[in-house]
C-alpha positions as CSV (number, residue, x, y, z in Angstrom):
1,X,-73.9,-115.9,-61.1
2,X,-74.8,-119.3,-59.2
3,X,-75.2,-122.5,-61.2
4,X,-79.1,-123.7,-60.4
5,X,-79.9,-127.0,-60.1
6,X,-82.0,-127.4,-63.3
7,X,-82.0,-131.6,-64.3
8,X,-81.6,-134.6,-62.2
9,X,-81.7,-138.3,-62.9
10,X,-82.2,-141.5,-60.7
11,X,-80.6,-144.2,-63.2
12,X,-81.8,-147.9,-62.8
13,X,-81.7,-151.5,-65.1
14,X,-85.6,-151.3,-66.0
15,X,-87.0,-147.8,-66.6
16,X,-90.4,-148.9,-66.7
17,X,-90.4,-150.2,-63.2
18,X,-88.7,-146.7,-62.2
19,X,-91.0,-145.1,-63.8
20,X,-93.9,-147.4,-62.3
21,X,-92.2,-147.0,-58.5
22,X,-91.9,-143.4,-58.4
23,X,-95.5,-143.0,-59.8
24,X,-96.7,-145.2,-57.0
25,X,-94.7,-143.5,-53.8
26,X,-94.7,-139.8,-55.1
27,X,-97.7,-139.9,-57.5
28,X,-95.3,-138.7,-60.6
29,X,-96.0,-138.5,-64.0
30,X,-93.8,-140.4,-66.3
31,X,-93.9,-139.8,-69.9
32,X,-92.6,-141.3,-72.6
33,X,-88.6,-142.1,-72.4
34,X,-88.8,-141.3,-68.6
35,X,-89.6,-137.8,-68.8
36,X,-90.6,-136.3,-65.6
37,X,-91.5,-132.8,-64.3
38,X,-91.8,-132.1,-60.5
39,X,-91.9,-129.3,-58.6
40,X,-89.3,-127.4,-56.1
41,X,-90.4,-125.1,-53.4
42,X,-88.3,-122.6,-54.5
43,X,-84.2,-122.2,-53.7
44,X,-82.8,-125.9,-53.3
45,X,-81.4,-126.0,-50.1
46,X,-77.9,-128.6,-50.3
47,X,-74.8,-129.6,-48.0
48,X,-71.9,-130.3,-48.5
49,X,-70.8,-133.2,-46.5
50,X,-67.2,-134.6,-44.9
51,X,-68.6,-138.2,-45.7
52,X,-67.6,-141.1,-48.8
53,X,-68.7,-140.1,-51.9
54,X,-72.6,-140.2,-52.7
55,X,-75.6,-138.3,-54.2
56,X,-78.6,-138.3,-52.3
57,X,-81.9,-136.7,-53.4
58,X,-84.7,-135.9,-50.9
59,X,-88.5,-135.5,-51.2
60,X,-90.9,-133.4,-48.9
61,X,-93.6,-135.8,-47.8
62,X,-96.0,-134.6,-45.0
63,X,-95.6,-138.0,-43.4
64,X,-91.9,-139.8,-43.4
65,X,-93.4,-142.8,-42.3
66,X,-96.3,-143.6,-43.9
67,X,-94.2,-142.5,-47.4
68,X,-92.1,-145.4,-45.9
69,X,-94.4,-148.0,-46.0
70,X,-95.8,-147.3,-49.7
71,X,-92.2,-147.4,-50.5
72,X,-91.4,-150.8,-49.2
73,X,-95.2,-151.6,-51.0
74,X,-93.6,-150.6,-54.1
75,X,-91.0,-152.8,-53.9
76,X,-88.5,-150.1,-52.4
77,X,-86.3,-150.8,-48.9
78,X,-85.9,-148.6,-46.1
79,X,-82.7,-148.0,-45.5
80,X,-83.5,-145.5,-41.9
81,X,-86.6,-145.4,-40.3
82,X,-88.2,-141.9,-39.5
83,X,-85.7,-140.1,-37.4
84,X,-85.2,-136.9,-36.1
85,X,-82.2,-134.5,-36.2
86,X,-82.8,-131.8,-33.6
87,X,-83.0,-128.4,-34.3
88,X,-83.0,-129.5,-38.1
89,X,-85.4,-131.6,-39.6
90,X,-86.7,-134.8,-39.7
91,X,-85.8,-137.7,-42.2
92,X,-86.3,-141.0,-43.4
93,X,-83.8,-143.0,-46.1
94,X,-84.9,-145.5,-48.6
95,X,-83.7,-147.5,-51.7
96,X,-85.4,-147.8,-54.5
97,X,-85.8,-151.4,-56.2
98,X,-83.0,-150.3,-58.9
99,X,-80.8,-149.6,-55.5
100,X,-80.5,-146.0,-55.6
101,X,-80.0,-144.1,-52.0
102,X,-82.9,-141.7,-51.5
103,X,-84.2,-139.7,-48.5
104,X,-87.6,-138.3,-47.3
105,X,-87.9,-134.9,-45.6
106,X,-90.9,-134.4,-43.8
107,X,-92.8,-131.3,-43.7
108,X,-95.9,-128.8,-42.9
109,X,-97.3,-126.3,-44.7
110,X,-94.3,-126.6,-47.4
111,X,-91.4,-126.6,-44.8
112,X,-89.7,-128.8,-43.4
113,X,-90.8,-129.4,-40.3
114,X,-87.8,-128.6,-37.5
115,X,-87.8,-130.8,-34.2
């Protein structure tokens, strides 16, 4: 039997302003003591990865760039602008204000969209 992905966390000094950054770039609702709820397309693609140890989570947008800017508006960083892997998929990185690593997948129609 495989072990699901069925919790994750993005830790940070002042919940409230997590809670108010992640509202304003993804549209989440936060509820009381940071509860959230958001949806997966289905099986949670990964990788493992020959690189220093790190976590990073990434959201679907349908445009890496734009979700960039509304980041940075939120008082995020971007950490890579919109690039493309080819063959793969295309990705932006960001920080969030509490410093967390994050990533951006962009995609069509619920996919990721493949350069």
């Amino acid at each position: 039997m495989s072990a699901p992905i069925v919790f994750f966390d993005i830790a940070g000094p002042d919940p409230a302003a997590q809670a108010a950054f992640f509202s304003g770039v993804f549209g989440w609702t936060v509820g009381a003591g940071g509860q959230l709820s958001v949806s997966t397309p289905g099986p949670l693609p990964g990788t493992l990865r020959a690189d220093p140890a790190d976590k990073v989570l990434y959201f679907g947008v349908e445009d890496v760039t734009a979700t960039l800017e509304t980041v940075v508006a939120h008082g995020g960083a971007v950490e890579a602008p919109r690039f493309e892997v080819p063959g793969v998929v295309v990705l932006g990185l960001f920080k969030d204000p509490a410093g967390n690593r994050l990533g951006l997948v962009e995609i069509k129609d619920g996919a990721p969209v493949v350069p």
